[in-house]
LOVOBA-828286 format. One record per atom (N, C-alpha, C): residue in three letters; atom name; x, y, z. Coordinates in nm, 4 decimals. Example, Ala and Ser with C-alpha at 12.3 -4.5 7.8 and 13.67 -1.06 7.14 Angstrom:
<atoms>
ATOM | ALA | N | 1.3190 | -0.5690 | 0.7800
ATOM | ALA | CA | 1.2300 | -0.4500 | 0.7800
ATOM | ALA | C | 1.3200 | -0.3300 | 0.7800
ATOM | SER | N | 1.2850 | -0.2250 | 0.7080
ATOM | SER | CA | 1.3670 | -0.1060 | 0.7140
ATOM | SER | C | 1.2900 | 0.0030 | 0.7870
</atoms>
This chain:
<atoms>
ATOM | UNK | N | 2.4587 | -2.6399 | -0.8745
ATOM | UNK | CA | 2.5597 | -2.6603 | -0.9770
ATOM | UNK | C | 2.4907 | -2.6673 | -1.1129
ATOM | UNK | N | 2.5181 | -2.6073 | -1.1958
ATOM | UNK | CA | 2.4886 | -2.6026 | -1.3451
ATOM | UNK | C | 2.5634 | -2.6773 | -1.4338
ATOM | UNK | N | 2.4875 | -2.6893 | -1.5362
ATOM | UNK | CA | 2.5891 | -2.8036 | -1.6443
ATOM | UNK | C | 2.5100 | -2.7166 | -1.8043
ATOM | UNK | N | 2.6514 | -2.7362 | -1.8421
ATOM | UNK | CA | 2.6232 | -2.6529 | -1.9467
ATOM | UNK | C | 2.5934 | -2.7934 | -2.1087
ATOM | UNK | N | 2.4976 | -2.7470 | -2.1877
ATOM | UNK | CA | 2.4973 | -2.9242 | -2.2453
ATOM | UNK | C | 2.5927 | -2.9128 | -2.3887
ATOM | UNK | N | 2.6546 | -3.0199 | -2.4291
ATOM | UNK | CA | 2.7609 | -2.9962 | -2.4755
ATOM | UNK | C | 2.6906 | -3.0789 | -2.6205
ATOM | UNK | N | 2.6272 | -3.0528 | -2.7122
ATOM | UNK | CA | 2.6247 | -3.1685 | -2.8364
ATOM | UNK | C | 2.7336 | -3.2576 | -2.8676
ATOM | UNK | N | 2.8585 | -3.1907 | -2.9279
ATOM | UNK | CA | 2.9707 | -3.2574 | -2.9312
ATOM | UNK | C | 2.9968 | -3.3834 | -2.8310
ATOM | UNK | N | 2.9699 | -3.3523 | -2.7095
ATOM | UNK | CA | 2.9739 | -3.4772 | -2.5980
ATOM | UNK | C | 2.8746 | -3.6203 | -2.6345
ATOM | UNK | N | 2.7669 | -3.5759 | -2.7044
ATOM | UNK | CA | 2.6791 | -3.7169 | -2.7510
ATOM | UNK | C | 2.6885 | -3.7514 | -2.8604
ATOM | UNK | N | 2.7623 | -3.6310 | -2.9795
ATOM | UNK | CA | 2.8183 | -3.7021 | -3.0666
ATOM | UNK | C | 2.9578 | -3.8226 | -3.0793
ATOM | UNK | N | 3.0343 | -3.7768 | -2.9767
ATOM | UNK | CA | 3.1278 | -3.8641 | -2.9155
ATOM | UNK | C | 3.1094 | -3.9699 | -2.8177
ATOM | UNK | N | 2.9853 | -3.9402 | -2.7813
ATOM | UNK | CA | 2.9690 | -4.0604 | -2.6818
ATOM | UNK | C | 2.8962 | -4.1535 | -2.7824
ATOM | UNK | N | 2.8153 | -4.1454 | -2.8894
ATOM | UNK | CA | 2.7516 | -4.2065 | -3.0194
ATOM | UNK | C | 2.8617 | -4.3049 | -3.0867
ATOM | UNK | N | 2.9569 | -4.2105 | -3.1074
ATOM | UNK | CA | 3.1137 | -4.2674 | -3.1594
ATOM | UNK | C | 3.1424 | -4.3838 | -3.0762
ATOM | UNK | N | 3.1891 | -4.3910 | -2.9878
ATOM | UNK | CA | 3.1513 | -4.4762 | -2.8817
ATOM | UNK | C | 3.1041 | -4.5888 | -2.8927
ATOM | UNK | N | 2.9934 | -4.5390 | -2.8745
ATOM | UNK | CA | 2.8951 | -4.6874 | -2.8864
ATOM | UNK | C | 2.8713 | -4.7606 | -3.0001
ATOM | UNK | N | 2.8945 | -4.7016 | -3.1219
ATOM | UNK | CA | 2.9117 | -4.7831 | -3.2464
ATOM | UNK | C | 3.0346 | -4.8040 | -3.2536
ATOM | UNK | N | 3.1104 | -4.8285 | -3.2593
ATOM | UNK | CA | 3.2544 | -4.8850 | -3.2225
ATOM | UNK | C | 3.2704 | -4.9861 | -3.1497
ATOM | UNK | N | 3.1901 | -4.9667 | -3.0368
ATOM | UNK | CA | 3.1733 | -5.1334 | -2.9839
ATOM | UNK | C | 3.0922 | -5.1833 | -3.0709
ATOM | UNK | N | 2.9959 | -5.1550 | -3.1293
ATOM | UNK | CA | 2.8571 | -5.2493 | -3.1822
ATOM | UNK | C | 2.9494 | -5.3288 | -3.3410
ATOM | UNK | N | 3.0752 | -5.2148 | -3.3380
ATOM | UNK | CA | 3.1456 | -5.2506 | -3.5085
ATOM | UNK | C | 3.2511 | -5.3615 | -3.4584
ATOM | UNK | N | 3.3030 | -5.3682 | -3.3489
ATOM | UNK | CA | 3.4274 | -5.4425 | -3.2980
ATOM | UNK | C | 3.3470 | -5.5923 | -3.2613
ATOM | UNK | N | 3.2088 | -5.6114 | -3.1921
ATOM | UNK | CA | 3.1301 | -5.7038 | -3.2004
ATOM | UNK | C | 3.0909 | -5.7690 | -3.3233
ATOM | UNK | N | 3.0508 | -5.6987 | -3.4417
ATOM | UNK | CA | 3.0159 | -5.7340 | -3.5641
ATOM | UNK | C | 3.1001 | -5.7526 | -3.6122
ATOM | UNK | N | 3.2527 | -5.7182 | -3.6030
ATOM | UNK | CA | 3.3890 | -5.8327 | -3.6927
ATOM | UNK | C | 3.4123 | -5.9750 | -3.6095
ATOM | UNK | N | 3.3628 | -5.9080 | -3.4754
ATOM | UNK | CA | 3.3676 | -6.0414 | -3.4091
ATOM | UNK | C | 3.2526 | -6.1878 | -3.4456
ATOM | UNK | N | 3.1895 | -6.1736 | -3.4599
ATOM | UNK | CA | 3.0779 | -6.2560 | -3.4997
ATOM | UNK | C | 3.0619 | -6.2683 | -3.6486
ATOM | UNK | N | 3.1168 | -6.1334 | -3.7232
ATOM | UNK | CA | 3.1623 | -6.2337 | -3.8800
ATOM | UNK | C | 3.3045 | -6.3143 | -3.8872
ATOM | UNK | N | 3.3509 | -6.2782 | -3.8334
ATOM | UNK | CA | 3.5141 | -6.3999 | -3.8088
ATOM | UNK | C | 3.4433 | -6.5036 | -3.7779
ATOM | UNK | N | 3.3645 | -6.5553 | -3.6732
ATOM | UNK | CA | 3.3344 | -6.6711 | -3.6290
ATOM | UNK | C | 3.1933 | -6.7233 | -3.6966
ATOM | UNK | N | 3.1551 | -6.6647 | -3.8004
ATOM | UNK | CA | 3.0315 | -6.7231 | -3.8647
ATOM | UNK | C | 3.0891 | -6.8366 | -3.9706
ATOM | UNK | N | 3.0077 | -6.9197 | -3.9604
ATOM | UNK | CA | 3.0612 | -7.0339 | -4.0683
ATOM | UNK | C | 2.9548 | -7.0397 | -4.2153
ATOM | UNK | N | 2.8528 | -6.9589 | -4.1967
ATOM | UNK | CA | 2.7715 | -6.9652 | -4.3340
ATOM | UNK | C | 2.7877 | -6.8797 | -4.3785
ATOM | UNK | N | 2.8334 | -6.8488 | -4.5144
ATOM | UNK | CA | 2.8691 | -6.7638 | -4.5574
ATOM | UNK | C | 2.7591 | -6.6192 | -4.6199
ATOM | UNK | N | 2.6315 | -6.7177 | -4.5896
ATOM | UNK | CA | 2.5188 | -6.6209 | -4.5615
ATOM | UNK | C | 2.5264 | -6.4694 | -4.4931
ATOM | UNK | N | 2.5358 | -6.5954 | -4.3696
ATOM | UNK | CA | 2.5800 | -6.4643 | -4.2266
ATOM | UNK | C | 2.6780 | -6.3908 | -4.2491
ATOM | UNK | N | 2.8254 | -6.4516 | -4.2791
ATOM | UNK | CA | 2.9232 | -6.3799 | -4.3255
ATOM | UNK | C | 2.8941 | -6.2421 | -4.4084
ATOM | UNK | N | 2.7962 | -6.2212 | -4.4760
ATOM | UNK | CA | 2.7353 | -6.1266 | -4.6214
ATOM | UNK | C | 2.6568 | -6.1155 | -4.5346
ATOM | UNK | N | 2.6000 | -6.1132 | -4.4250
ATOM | UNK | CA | 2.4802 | -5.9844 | -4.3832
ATOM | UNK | C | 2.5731 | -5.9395 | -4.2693
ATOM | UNK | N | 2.6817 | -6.0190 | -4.2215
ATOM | UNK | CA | 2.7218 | -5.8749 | -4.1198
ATOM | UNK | C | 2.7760 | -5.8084 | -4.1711
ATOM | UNK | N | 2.9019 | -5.8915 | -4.2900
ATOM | UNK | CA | 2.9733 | -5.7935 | -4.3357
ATOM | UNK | C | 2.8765 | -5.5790 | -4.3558
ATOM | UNK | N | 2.7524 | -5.6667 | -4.4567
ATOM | UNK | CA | 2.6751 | -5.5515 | -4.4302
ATOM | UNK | C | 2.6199 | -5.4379 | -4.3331
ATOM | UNK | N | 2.6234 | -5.5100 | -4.2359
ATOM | UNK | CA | 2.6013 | -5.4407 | -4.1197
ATOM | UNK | C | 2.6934 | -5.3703 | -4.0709
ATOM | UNK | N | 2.8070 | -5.4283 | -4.0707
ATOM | UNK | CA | 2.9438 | -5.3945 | -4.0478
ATOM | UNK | C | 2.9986 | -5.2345 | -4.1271
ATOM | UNK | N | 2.9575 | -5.2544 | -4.2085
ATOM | UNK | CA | 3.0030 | -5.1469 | -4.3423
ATOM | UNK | C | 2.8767 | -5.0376 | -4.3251
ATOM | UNK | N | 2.7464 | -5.0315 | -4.2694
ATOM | UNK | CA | 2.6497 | -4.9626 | -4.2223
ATOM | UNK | C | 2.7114 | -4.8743 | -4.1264
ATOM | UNK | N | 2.7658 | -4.9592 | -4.0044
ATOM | UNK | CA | 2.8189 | -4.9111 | -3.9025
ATOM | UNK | C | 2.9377 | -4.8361 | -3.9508
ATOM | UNK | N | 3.0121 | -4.8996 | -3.9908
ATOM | UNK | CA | 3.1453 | -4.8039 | -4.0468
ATOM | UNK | C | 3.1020 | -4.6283 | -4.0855
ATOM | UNK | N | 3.0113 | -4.6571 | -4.1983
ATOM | UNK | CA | 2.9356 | -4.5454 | -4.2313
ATOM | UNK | C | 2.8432 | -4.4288 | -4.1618
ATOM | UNK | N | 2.8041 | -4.5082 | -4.0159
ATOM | UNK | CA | 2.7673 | -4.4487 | -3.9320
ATOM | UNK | C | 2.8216 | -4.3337 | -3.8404
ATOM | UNK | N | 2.9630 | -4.4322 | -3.8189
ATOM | UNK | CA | 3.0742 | -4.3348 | -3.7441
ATOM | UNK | C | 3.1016 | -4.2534 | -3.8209
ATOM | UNK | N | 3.1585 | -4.2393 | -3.9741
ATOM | UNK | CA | 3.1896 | -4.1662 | -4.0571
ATOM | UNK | C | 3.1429 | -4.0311 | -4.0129
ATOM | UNK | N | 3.0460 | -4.0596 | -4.0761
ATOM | UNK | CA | 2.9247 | -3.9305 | -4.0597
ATOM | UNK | C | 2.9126 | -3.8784 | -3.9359
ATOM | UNK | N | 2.9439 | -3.9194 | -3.8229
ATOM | UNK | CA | 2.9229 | -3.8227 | -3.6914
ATOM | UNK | C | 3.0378 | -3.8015 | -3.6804
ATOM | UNK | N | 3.1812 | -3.8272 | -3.7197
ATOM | UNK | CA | 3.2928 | -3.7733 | -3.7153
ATOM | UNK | C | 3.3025 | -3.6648 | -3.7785
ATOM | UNK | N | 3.2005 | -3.6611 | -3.8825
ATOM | UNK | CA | 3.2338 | -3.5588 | -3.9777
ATOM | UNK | C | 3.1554 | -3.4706 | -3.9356
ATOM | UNK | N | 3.0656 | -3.4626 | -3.8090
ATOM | UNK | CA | 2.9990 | -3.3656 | -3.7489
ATOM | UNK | C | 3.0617 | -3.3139 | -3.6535
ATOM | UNK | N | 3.1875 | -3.3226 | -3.6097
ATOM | UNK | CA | 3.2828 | -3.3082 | -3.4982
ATOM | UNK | C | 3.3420 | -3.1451 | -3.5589
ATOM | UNK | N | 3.3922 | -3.0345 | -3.5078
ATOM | UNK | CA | 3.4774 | -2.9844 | -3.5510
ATOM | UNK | C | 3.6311 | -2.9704 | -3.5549
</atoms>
């Protein structure tokens, strides 16, 4: 059996997995109480956002 390799498939499976890593990171800035932390996930958060962006925009 052959498999033909699909890029699109790991760009979507990428999608994926930052989406959980972004749904975790609102989760853990909701529940941060220093507002420190609050301002570095948010950052992280908005990294990730930016992440998906960009491989969506590699989709056709």
């Amino acid at each position: 059996m052959s498999s033909i390799y699909n890029p699109e498939a790991d760009i979507i499976a990428e999608i994926e997995r930052q989406e959980m890593e972004a749904r975790k990171l609102r989760k853990r800035r909701e529940q941060a109480t220093n507002e420190n932390d609050k301002r570095v996930l948010g950052k992280l958060l908005k990294e990730t956002e930016d992440n998906i962006k960009a491989l969506r925009s590699r989709l056709p």
